[in-house]
N, C-alpha and C positions, 0 to 999 in steps of 0.2 A: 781680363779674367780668362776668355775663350783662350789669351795666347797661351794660359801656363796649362792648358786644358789638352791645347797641342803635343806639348810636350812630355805627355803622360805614359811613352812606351817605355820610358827611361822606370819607371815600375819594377815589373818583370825582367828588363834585361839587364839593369846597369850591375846584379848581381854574378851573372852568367862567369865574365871573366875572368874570376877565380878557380872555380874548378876545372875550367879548361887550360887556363896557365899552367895549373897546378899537374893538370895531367900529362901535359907537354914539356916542363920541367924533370918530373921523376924521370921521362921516356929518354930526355935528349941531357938533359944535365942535372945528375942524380944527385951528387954531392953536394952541389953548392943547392938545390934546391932546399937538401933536409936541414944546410946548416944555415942555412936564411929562415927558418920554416916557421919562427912566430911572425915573419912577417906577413906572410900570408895571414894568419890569424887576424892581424891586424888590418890589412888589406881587407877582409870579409865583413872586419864591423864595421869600419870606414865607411866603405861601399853601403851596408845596410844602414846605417846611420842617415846617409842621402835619402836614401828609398824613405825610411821613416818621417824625415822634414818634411818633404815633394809632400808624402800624402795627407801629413797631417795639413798642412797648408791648402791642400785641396778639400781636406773635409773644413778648413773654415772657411773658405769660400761655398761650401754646398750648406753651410749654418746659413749664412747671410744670404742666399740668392736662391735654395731649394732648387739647384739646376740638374741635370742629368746630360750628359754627353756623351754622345758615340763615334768614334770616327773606325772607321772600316775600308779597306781596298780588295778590289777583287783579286785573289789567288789564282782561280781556275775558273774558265768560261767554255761551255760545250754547247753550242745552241743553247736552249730554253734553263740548262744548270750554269747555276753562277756560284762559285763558294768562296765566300768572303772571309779573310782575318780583320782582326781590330779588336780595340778595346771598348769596354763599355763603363764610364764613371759615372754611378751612382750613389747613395748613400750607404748599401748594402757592401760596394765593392771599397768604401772608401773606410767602414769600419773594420770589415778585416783585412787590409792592407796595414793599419795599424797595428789590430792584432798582431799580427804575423809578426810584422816589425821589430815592436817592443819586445815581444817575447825571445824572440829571436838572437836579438842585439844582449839582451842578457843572459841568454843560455850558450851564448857563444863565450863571454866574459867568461864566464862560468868554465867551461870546457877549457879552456887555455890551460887553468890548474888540472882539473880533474882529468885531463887526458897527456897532461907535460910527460909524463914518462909510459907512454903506450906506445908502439914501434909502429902504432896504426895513425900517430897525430896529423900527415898531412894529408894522409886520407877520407878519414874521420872530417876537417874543413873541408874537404871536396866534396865529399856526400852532402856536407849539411848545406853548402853554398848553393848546390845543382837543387838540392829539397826546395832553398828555401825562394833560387827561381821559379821552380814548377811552382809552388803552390802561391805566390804572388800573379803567376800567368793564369794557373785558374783563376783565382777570383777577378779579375779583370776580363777576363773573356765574355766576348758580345756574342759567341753562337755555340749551339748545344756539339759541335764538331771539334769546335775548338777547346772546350769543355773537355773532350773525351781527351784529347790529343793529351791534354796537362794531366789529365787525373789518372792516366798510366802512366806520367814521368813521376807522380806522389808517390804513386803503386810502389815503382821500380827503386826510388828513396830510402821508401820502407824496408823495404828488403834485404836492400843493400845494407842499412845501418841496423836492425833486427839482427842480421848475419855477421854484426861488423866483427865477434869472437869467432869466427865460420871454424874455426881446428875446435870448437869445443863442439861437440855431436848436438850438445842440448840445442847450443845458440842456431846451429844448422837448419834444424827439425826445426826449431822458431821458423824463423825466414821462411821457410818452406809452406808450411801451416799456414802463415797470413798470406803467402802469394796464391794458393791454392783455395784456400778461403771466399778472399777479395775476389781472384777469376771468375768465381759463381756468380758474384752482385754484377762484377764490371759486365759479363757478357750481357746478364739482362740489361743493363744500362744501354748496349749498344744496341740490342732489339726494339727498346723503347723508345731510340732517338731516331732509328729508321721505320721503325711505326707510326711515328706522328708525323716523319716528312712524309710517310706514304699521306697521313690525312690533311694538315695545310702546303707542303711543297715547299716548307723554310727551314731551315735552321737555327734564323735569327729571332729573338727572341722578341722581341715587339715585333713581330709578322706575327709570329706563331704562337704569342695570347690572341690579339686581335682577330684572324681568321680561325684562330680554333673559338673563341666566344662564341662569334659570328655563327658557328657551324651548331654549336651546341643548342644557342636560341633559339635558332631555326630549324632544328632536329632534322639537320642533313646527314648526319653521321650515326655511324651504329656505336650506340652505348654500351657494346659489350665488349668491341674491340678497344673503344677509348679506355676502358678500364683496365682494361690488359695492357695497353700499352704504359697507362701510369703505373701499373704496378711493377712493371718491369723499371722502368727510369726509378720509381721508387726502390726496388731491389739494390739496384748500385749504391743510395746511400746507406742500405741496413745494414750492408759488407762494410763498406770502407767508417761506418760510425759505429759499429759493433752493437748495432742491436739483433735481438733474438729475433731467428737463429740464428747468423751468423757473426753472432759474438765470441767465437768457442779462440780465435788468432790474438786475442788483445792480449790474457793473462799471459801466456806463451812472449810475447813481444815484449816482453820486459826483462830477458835475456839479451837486450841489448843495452848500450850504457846509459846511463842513466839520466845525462843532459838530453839524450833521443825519446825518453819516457817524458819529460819534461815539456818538448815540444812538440815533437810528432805525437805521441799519444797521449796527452792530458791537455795543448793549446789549441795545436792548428791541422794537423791530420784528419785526424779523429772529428774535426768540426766540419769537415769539407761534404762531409754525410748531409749534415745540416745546412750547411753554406746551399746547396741543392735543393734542396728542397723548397730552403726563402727563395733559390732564382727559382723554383719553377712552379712557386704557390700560387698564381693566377693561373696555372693549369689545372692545376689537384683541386683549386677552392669551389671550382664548379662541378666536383664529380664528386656528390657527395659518401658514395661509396670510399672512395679513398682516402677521403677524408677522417672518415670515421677510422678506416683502415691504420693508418698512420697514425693517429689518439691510441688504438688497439695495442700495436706493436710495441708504444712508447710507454705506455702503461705496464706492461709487461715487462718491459726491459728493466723500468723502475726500480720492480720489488724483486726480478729475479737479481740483480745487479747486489742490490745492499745484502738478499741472504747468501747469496755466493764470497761477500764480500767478511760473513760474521767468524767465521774460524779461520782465514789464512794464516799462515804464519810467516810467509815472505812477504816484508813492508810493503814491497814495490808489487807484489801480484794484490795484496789488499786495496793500494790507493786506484788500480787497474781496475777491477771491479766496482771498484767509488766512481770514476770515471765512465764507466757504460751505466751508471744507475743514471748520474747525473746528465747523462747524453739523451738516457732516456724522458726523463724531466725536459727537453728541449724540445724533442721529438712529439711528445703529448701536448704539451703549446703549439705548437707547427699545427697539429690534424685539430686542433681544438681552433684554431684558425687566429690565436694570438700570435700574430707577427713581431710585433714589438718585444714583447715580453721573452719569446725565445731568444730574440736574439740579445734583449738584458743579458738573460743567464747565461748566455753566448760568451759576452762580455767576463762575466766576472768570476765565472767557473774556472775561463782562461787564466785567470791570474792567480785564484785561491792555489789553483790546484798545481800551476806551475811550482807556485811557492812551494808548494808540499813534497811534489819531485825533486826538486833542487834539495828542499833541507833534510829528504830523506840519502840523496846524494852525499850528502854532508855527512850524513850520521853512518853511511856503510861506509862513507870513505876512513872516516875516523877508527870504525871497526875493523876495517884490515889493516890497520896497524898493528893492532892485538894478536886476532885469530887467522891473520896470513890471508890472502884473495884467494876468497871462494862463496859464492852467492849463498852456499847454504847456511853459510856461517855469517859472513858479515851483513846479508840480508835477513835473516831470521832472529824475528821478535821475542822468540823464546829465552832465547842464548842473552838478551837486554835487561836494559832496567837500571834504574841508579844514573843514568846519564846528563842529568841536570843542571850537577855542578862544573862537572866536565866539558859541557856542552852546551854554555850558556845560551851564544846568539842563535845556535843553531832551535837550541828547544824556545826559545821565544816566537821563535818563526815560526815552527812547525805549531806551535801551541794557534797563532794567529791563525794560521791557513785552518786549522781544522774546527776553530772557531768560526771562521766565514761559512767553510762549508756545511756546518748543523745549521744553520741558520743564526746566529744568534745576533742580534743587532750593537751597534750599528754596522758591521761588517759587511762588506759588497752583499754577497751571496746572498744574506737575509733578505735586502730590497726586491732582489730577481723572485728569489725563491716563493715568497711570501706571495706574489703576482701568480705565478704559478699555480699553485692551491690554491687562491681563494680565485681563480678564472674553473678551476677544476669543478665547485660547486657547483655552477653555471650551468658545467658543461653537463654532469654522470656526477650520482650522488655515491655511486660502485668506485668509479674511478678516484673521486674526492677521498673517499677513505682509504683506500689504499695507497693515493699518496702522499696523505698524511701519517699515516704509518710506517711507510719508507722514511720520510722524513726523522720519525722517531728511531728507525733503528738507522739510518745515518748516524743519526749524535750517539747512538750506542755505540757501532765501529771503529768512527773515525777517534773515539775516546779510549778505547780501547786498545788502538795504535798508539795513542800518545801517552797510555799508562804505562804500555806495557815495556817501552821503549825507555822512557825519559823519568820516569816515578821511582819512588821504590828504594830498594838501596841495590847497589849492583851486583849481576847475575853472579849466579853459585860458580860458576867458573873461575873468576876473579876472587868471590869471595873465601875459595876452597885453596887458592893458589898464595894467600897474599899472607901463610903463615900460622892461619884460624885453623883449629879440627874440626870437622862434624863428625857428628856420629852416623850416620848414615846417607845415603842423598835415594831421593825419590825422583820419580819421572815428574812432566810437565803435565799440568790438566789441560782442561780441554782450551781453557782459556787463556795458556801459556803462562800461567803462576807456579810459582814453587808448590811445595809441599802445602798446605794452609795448615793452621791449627784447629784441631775438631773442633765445635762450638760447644759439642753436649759428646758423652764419653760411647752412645751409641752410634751415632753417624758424623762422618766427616762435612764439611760443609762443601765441598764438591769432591768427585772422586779424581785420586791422583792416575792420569793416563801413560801410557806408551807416549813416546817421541813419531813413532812409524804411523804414517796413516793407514796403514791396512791392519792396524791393530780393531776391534771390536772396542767402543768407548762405553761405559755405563757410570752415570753421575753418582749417586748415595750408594756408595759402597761401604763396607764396612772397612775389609783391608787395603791399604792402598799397593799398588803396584811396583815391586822395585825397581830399579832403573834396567834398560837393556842394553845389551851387547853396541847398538849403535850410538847411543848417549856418551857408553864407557870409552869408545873411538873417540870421537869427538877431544873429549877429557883427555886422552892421551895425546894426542898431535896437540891440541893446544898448551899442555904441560913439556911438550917438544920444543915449541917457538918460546915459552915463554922464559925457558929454563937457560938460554943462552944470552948474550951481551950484543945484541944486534943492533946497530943503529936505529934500524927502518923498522923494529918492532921495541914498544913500549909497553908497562904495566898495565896503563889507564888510556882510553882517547882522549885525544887534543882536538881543539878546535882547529876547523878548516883553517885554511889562509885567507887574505883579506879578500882574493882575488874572488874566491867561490863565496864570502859573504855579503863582497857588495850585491851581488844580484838579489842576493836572499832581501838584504835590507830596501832595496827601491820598490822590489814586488811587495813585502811588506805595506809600503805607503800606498800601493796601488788598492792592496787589499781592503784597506782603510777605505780611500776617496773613490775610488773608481765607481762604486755604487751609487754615489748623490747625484749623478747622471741622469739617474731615474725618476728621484727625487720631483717630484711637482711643485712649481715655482710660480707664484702667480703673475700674470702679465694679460695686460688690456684684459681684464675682469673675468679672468682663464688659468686655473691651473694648469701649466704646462710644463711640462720637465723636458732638459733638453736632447734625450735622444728622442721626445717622440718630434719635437721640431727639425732633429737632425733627419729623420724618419721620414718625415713627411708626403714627399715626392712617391716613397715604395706603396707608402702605406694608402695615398691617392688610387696609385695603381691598382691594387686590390679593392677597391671600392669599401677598404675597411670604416669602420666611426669609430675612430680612436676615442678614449674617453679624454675629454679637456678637463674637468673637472672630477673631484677627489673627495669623496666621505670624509673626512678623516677618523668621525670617530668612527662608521664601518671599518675601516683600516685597523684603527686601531683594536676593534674585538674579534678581528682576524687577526692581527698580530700577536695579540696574547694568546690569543690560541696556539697557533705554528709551534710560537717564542714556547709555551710551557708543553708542549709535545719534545719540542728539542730537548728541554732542563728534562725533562722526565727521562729521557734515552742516555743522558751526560749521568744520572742519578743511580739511573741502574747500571753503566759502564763502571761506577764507582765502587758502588756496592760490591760487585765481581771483580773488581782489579786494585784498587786502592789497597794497601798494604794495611789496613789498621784493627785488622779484625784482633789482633792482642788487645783493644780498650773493650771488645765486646764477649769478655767472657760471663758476663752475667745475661747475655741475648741467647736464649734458647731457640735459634728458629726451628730443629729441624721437630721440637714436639707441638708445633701449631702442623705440621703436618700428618694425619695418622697412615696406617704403612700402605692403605690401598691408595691415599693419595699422594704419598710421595713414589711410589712404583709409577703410578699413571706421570707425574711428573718427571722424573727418571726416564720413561720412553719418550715424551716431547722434548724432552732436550739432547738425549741424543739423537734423534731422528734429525733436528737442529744442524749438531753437529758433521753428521754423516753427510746429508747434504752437500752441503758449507765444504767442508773436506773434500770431496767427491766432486764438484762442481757441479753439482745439480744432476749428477750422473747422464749431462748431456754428452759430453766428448765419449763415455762407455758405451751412449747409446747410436753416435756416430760410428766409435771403432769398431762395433759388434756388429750391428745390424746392416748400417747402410753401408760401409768398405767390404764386409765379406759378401753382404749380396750382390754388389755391384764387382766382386773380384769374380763371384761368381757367375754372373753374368757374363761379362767379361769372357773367363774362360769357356761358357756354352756357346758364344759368338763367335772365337776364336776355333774351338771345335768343328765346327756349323761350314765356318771356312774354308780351315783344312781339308777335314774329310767329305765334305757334301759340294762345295760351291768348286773346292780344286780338285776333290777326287773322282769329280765324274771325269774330265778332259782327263787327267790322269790314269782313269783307270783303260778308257780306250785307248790310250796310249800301250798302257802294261799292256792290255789285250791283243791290239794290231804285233806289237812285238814278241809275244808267245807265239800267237798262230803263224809270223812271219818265219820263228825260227822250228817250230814244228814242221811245217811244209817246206822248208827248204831241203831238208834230211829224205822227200817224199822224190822230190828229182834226182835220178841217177842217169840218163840222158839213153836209156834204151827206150825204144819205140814199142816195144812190144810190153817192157812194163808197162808206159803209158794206157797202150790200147786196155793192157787187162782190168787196171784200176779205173778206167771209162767205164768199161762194159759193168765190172760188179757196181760200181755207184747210180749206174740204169737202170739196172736191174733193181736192186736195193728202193731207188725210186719207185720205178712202175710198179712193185709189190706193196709198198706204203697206197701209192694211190687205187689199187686193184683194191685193197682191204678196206679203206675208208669213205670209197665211192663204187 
């Protein structure tokens, strides 16, 4: 067993090869590189395909033997500094090495379609190949340097495939935003890791639990500084896992393509926030400040994540916002001091949400066949609908993944989730409701996506195109529906909006809005593409190819089984489920008391709980999106409201909406406040400089060179000038001094 324990560098590197082939190829042999260039593709699964065996192989030897391994050499030695590399196999590093893997090895499949005719395809595998070393070298790293080392090659990943459109200005500013984002957490990160070698003198991280314990027990150390210095290590995961504040780079990041949203930000990027924290929870679990700190942040990130998340209209920025809710949900188990249980949700967030990327992948891929490549169009929920028939495996997929993630059982995400909230009780009876509320408007969102997209019959564009007349067309509401039919002949059942978000929204209006000038664009470029005989553009979308469904279909099964992992299974007179036996070893570390044993029927009246808070959020997504308000014309809802309280409701849901729209008016309150006070600053430091710090030397400079050249005009080389201009400057003197003394 130690021998294949040895050989576990092969991890991290055995991926390396490829994007440095790759890049040495384009440089020296250009042609033959791009006309060989699926095999590179094929090369990268290959290769990760190894790395996934090795590790799964190691995580059953770490089932069977609950062992931990470290093997380390020293790098650099200076007198009494010794900085060591090496790995560190444990059962934290061994599950997301799998993560990574899996995910990985099917978002690559994936890509091979989805990117076959982009001019970026051997690029695009060189990014993802170098990403998907760095982030396999993180989680294996045995010291907090080494740590930093990889989690700027993620950074640099990021950026690079964020930017992978770099001629499109938006994609640009993406990249840009998340690398200047991320710098704020990363520097704290670096503060905090040279703050705590200032306090135990390691970097390795069983030194530096055990002598900082040590230090803590015996209150050798100042607990002010400790705190600071954890909230700084803490900082670097709020940036790189997008919790508030620096969550403002993720929506933004989805200007890149879409197997990169898939992975990097919905499986293994985005977790690496997380992944940090589990390695440095024997530090945090003793400072109960930061503990509480980290429940605080991830609480917040929750509910701000799902209302941010309720009026997008781009697919991929709504499942992004689903994404940092559910980071959050990780992050308030972490400070709530459930180790286990985060990194359930860890688990199976990973794969829901993968799925969702990938089939929303599917679905805009399908859509730029229609409406031509362009995100506002083949991305936007509005412009959808009717997609069902058309897009059978993809809508079964999407339909699954958004099922996992409302909770609804038996799908992964239920088993995590359900841990979550009912530890939250426990924990804040503040916190417990609000994240069961979240949870309620999860299932409203994520249903909401999948009405609006896949229900229905299809969008007025299509349906305006395909032969039919209408009599007039109206703007989109707020909740991206046609026109609706009034319920009762005084008020419409919502008001029909603007397409523009800086249009002013108000629900129970009497007249509805006509369409505007930018809807009417739209209509015409798409009656442009559609009105010609183009191959590469069709009437209706087609389903993807096998290529991009098989991923869809394995993370499906994942979806399914990956949750009974959690599951508690009785053995020698103990419920025990097997990640907490895979767990084990970590969860010793922490001095946690796992629970062995299981209520069930507590379970079970916390289940029905969660389970009917989700139905409740799926019931009212229906109610608002579901096409059938034509069987409800004998439903009068809007006279069960009288006009001062449907006014008062009228302003809660557009305020709702504004938000939502607006993104919580944080990024306005970055652009406004803090870039112009800080440009202004800026500019009175830059002032400060110039004229004060440089214009003094400066200015005795200008001075010695006036009087230089004024007195030189004073010399005309006669002696008898000289003596006269002596005598009166004497003179002139001794009269000053006569008068004043």
């Amino acid at each position: 067993m130690e021998h294949i324990y040895q050989y576990a560098w092969i991890i991290p590197l055995l991926t390396l090869p490829v994007p440095l082939l790759i890049g040495v190829g384009l440089l020296f042999f250009t042609t033959a590189t791009k006309n060989f260039r699926r095999i590179w593709a094929f090369l990268s699964i290959s290769l990760l395909s190894i790395v996934m065996i090795f590790s799964i192989n190691l995580s059953i030897q770490q089932l069977n033997s609950n062992y931990i391994y470290q093997y380390v050499w020293s790098w650099t030695i200076n007198n009494d500094f010794s900085l060591e590399f090496g790995y560190l196999l444990d059962p934290l590093t061994s599950i997301m090495s799998i993560l990574i893997t899996t995910v990985a090895i099917l978002v690559l499949i994936y890509s091979d379609n989805y990117m076959f005719h982009d001019q970026g395809y051997l690029r695009f595998f060189a990014y993802m190949s170098f990403f998907n070393t760095s982030m396999l070298g993180l989680v294996t790293s045995s010291n907090l340097i080494q740590i930093y080392i990889f989690w700027e090659l993620v950074g640099m990943c990021s950026y690079l495939l964020i930017g992978f459109w770099f001629t499109r200005p938006i994609a640009a500013n993406a990249c840009q935003k998340a690398f200047v984002t991320n710098r704020i957490g990363d520097f704290g990160l670096l503060l905090g890791i040279l703050g705590f070698y200032w306090i135990t003198g390691s970097f390795e991280f069983r030194d530096l639990f055990e002598i900082f314990n040590n230090l803590i027990n015996n209150n050798e150390v100042n607990s002010l500084f400790c705190i600071l210095c954890a909230f700084l290590l803490f900082a670097g995961a709020v940036a790189k896992s997008a919790q508030f504040p620096l969550h403002v780079w993720l929506p933004d990041a989805m200007e890149g393509p879409t197997p990169i949203s898939a992975l990097i930000h919905a499986a293994t990027m985005v977790a690496a926030g997380i992944f940090l924290i589990a390695r440095l929870l024997p530090l945090f679990i003793v400072i109960p400040y930061i503990m509480y700190g980290i429940s605080f942040i991830g609480i917040i990130t929750v509910l701000l994540g799902a209302t941010l998340a309720l009026a997008q209209k781009d697919i991929k920025r709504s499942l992004a916002y689903s994404t940092m809710s559910q980071l959050g949900y990780m992050m308030l188990a972490l400070g709530m001091g459930s180790y286990r249980v985060a990194l359930f949700h860890l688990i199976t967030h990973a794969y829901s949400k993968a799925l969702l990327f990938l089939g929303s992948g599917s679905l805009i891929h399908s859509m730029e066949t229609i409406v031509g490549y362009s995100p506002d169009k083949s991305q936007n929920m509005v412009i959808m609908g009717g997609l069902t028939k058309h897009l059978p495996i993809t809508k079964t997929a999407f339909l699954i993944g958004t099922l996992s993630l409302c909770g609804i059982p038996p799908l992964a995400c239920f088993w995590s989730k359900d841990e979550i909230l009912n530890d939250s009780w426990e924990y804040s009876f503040i916190f417990a409701i609000i994240a069961y509320f979240t949870a309620g408007l999860t299932a409203f969102y994520m249903f909401r996506i999948y009405l609006l997209t896949f229900e229905g019959h299809l969008n007025f564009f299509l349906k305006n195109y395909s032969g039919k007349k209408s009599s007039s067309f109206y703007s989109i509401s707020l909740w991206g529906k046609e026109e609706l039919k009034s319920i009762n002949q005084k008020f419409s059942l919502l008001t029909l909006l603007r397409i523009n978000n800086t249009q002013k929204v108000s629900f129970f209006s009497k007249k509805p809005y006509k369409i505007d000038g930018n809807l009417i664009k739209i209509m015409r470029s798409f009656l442009t593409i559609t009105a010609f005989d183009n191959k590469n553009v069709s009437s209706y979308p087609n389903e993807s190819d096998n290529t991009m469904l098989f991923p869809l279909i394995i993370l499906i099964l994942f979806t399914f089984f990956i949750g009974f992992i959690g599951i508690p299974f009785n053995q020698k007179g103990m419920d025990l489920d097997i990640l907490t036996k895979w767990l084990t070893p970590s969860i010793n570390l922490l001095h946690s008391n796992s629970k062995n044993s299981v209520d069930w029927y507590e379970f079970g009246i916390n289940a029905t709980f969660s389970v009917s808070i989700a139905y409740l959020g799926i019931f009212i997504a229906v109610f608002f999106y579901k096409p059938v308000y034509s069987s409800l014309k004998n439903f009068d809802l809007m006279n069960s409201f009288d006009k001062r309280g449907l006014k008062r409701w009228d302003q809660i849901i557009t305020f709702i909406y504004n938000w939502s729209s607006n993104r919580g008016y944080i990024d306005t309150f970055y652009a406004t406040f803090l870039i112009k006070v800080l440009r202004a600053l800026a500019e009175l430091v830059s002032f400060f400089d110039r004229r004060i710090i440089d214009g003094i030397p400066n200015g005795f400079g200008v001075t010695s060179f006036f009087v230089g050249e004024s007195i030189k005009y004073v010399g005309g080389g006669r002696i008898s000038s000289y003596l006269f201009w002596y005598s009166v400057s004497v003179s002139i003197f001794l009269l000053i001094l006569y008068i004043f003394y």
